[in-house]
C-alpha positions as CSV (number, residue, x, y, z in Angstrom):
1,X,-33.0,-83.1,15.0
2,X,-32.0,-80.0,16.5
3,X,-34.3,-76.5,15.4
4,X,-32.7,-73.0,14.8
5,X,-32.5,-70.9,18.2
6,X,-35.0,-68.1,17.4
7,X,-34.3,-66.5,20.3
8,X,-30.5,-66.3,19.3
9,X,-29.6,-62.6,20.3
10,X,-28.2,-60.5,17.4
11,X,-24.3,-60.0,16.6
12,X,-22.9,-57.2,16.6
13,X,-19.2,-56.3,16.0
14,X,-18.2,-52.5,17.2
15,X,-15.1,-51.5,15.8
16,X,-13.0,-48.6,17.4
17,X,-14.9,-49.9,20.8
18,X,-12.1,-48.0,23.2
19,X,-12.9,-45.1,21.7
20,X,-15.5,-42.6,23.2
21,X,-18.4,-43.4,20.9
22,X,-17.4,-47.1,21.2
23,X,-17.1,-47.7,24.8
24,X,-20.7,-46.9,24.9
25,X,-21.8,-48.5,22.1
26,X,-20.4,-51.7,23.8
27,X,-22.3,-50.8,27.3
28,X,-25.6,-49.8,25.2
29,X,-25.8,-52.6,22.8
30,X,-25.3,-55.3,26.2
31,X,-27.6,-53.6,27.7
32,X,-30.2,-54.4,24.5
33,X,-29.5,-58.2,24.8
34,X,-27.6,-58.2,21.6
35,X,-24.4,-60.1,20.9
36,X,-22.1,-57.5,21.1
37,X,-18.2,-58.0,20.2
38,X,-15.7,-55.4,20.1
39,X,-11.9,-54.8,18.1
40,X,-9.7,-51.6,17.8
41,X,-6.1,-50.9,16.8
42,X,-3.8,-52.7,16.7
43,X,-6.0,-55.6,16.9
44,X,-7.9,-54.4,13.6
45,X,-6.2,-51.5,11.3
46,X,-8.9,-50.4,9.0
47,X,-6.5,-48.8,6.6
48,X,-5.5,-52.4,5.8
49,X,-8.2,-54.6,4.0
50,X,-6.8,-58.0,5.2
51,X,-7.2,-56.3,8.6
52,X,-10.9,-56.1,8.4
53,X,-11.7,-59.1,6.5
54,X,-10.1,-61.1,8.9
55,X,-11.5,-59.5,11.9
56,X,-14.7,-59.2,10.7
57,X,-15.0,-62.7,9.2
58,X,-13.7,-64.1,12.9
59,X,-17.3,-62.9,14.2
60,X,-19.3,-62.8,11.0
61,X,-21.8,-60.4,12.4
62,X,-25.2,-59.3,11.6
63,X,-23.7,-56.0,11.7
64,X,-20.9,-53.8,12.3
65,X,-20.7,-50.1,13.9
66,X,-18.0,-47.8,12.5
67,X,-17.1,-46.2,15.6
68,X,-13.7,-45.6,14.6
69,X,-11.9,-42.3,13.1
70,X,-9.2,-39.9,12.8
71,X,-11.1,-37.2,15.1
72,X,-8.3,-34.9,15.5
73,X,-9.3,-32.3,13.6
74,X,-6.5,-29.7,13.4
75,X,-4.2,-32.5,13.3
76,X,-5.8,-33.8,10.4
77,X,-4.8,-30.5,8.8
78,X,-1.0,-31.7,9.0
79,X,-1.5,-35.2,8.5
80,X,-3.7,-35.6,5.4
81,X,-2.3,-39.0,4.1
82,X,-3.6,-40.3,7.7
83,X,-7.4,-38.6,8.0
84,X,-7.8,-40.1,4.5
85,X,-6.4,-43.3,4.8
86,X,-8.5,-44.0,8.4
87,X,-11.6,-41.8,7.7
88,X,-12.2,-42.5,3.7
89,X,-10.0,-46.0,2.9
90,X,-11.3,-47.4,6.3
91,X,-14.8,-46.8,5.9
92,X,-14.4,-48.5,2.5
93,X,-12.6,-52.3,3.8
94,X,-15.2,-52.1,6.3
95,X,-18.1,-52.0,3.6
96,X,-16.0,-54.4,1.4
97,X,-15.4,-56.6,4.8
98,X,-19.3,-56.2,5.5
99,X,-20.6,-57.0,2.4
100,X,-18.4,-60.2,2.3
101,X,-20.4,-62.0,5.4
102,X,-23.8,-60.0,4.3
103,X,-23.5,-57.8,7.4
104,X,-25.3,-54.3,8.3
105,X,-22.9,-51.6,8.3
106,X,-23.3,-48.4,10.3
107,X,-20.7,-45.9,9.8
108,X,-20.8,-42.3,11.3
109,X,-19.9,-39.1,9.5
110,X,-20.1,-35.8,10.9
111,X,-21.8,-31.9,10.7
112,X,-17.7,-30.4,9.3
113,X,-19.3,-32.0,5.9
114,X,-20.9,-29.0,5.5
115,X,-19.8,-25.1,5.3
116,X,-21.7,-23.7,7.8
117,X,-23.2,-20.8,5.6
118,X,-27.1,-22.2,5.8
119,X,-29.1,-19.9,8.4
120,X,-31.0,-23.2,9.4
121,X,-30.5,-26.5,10.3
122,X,-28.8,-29.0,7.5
123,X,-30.9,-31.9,6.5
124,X,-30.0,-34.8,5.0
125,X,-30.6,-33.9,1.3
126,X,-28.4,-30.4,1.3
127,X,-25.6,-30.1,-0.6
128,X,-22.4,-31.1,1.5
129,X,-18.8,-28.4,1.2
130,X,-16.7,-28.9,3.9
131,X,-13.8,-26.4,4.7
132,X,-11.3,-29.0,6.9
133,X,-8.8,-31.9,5.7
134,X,-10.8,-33.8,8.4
135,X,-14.6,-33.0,6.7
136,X,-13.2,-34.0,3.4
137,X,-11.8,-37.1,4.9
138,X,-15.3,-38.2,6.2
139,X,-17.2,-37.0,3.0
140,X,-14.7,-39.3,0.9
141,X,-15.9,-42.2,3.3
142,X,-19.2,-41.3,2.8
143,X,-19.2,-41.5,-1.2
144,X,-17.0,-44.5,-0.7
145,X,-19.3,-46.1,1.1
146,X,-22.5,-45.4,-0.9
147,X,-20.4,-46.7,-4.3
148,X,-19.1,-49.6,-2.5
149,X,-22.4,-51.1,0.0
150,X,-25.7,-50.6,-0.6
151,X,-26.8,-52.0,3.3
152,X,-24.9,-49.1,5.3
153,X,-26.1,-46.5,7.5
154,X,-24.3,-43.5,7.5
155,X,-25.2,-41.6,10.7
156,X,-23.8,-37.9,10.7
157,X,-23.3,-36.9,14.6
158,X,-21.8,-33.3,16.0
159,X,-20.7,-32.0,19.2
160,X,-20.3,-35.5,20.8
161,X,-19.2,-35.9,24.7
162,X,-19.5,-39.0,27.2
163,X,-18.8,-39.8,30.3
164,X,-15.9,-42.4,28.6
165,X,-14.1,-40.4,27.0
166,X,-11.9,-36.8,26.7
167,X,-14.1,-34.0,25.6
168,X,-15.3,-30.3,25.9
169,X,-17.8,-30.6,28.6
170,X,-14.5,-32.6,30.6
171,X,-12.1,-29.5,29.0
172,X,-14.3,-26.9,30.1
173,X,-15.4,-28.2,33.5
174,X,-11.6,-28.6,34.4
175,X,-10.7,-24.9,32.8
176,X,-13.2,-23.9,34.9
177,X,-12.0,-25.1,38.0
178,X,-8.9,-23.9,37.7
179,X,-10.1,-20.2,36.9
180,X,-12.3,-20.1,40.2
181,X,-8.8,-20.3,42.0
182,X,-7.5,-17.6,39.9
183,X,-10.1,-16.1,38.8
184,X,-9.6,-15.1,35.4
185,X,-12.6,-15.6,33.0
186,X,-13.4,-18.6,30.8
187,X,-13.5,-17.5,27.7
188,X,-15.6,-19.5,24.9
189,X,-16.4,-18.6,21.3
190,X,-20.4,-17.7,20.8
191,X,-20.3,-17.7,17.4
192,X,-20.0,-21.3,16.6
193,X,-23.6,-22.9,16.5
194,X,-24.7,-26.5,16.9
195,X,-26.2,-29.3,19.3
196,X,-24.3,-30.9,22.1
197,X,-25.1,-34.4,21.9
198,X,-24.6,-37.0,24.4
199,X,-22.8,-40.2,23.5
200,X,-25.7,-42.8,25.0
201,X,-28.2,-40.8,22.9
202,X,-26.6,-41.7,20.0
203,X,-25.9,-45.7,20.9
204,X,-29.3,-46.0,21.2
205,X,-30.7,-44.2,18.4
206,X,-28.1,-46.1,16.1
207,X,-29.2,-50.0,17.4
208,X,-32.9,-48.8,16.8
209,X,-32.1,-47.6,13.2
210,X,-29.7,-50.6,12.6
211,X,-32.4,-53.3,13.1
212,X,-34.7,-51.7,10.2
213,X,-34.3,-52.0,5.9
214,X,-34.1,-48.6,5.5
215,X,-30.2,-47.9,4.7
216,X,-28.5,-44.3,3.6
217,X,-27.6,-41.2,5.1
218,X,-28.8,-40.2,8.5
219,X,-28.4,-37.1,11.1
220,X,-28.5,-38.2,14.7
221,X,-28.1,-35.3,17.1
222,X,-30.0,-34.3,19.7
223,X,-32.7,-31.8,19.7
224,X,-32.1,-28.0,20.2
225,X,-29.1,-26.1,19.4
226,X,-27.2,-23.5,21.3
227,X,-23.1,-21.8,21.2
228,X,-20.4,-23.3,22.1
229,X,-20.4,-20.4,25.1
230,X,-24.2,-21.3,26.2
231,X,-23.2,-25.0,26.1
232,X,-20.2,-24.0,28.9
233,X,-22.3,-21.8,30.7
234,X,-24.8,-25.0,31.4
235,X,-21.6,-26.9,32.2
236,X,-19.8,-24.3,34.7
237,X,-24.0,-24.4,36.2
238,X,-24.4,-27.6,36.1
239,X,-21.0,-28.2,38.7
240,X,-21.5,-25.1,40.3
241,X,-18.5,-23.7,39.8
242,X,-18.0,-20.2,40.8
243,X,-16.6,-19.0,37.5
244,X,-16.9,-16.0,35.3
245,X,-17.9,-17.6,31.5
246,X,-17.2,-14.7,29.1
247,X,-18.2,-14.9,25.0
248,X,-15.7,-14.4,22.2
249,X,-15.8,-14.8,19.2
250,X,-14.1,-17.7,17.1
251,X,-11.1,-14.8,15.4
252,X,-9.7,-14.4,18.6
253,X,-9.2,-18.0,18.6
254,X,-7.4,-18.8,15.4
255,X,-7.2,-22.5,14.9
256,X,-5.3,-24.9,11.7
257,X,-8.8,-26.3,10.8
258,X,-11.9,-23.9,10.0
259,X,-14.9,-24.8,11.7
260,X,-18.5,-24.2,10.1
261,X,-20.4,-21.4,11.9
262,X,-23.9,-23.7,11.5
263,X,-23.3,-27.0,13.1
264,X,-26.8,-27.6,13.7
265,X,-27.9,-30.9,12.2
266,X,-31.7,-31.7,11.8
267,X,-32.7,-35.4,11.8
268,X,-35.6,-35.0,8.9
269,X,-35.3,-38.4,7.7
270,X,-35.9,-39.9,11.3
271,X,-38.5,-38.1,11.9
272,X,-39.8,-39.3,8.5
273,X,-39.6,-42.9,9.3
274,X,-40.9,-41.9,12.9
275,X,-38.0,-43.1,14.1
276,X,-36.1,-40.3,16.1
277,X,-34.7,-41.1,19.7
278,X,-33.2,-38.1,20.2
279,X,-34.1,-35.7,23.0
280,X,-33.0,-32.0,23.6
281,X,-29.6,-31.6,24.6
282,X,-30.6,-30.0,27.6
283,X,-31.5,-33.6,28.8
284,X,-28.3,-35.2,27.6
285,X,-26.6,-33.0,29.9
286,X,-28.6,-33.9,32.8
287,X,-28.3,-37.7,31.8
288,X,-24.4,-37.6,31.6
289,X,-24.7,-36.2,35.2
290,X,-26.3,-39.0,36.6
291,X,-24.0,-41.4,34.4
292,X,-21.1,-39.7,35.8
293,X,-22.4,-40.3,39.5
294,X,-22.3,-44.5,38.6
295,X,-18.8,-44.6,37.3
């Protein structure tokens, strides 16, 4: 008579896994020893129910990872029908899809819930008003989930960059280049405030949270906070590139979607449960230097 395999690692199904977020969610949870499976369109299209359920019943997981989105945020201005449809009616089929095999569900949201009017940092418990199509979308996936699953986290990130993926450190670091030929000055918007907050960071604070009870709404950014312009100067430092950063501010760079002021997220409830990962930012900088020397 055979006995269950305690030492069975754990499943885990990552949806959206060629995304930024997911590509290292795949890397970090191998890394951990658990069972880690990954889909993304047009193998699974979370805007379509049978989608996920037949996905997500293929691996029956312990639990699945929402790293998948509609993160285009000015295009989400124009395409509204979409941000909706993946970032509210996908987070839903996945809870629905979850809830069928009895699975963890971790879903991340994001700091545009929010206004940006607070002076300080945003915890958990304040009062969300975003000003985008694409905050709306991901608040609508947050009260969707919390009607529709009670065993999801919902993890609220900002500022995210990896070494896998297209981002601002990659945009600045490139504009940067380019004006230390010409030499015109990078310009960057100083008053936009928030925490840079490096992809791997995330990953591992996420499978640490994911293997406890203690389900509902998280932020999970690093530590610190800084501009957008202090973040580039670290960058354009960082490479030593000879390059002039200059600030401006966010008026002279008029874009479809508003962007909150206060990005700056502060994990309360981790520290609660004495269960924040996160280091300053300053540190996931210098991490994603040393990934980027491996790949």
């Amino acid at each position: 008579m055979s006995t269950p395999n305690r030492d069975k690692p754990m499943s885990v199904l990552v949806v959206g896994h060629r995304g930024q977020l997911g590509r290292d969610m795949m890397l970090a949870a191998a890394a951990k020893g658990f069972a880690v499976h990954g889909e993304d369109f047009p193998g699974i299209d979370i805007t379509r129910l049978d989608s996920v359920t037949k996905a997500v019943a293929r691996y029956r997981p312990a639990a699945v990872i929402n790293c998948a989105a509609f993160t285009a945020v000015d295009q989400c201005e124009s395409e509204t029908a979409k941000a909706f449809a993946v970032n509210a009616d996908g987070a839903k089929n996945l809870a629905l899809a979850a809830a069928e095999c009895g699975a963890k569900l971790v879903h991340l949201s994001t700091d545009y819930v929010f206004d940006g009017m607070k002076k300080t940092p945003y915890v958990e418990t304040d009062k969300p008003n975003p000003l985008s199509v694409y905050g709306k979308s991901k608040l609508e996936g947050e009260k969707l989930l919390a009607e529709t699953y009670d065993r999801c986290f919902i993890v609220r990130v900002a500022w995210l960059y990896g070494t896998r993926g297209n981002n601002f450190l990659k945009t600045i670091r490139s504009r940067a280049q380019k004006c230390a030929v010409t030499g015109e000055p990078v310009k960057v918007v100083n008053d936009q405030i928030g925490t840079p907050t490096y992809t791997m960071h995330v990953c591992r604070q996420l499978l640490s949270l994911m293997q406890s009870e203690h389900f509902g709404i998280y932020h999970g950014t690093n530590e610190g906070s800084c501009s957008w312009f202090d973040f580039a100067s670290a960058i354009v430092k960082a490479y030593a590139i000879k390059a002039n950063v200059v600030p401006c501010t966010t008026a002279e760079f008029p874009r479809p979607a508003p962007r909150p002021a206060n990005s700056v997220l502060e994990n309360e409830r981790l520290k609660k449960l004495l269960m924040n990962t996160m280091p300053r930012w300053e540190m996931g900088l210098e991490e994603y230097l040393e990934e980027e020397k491996k790949i």
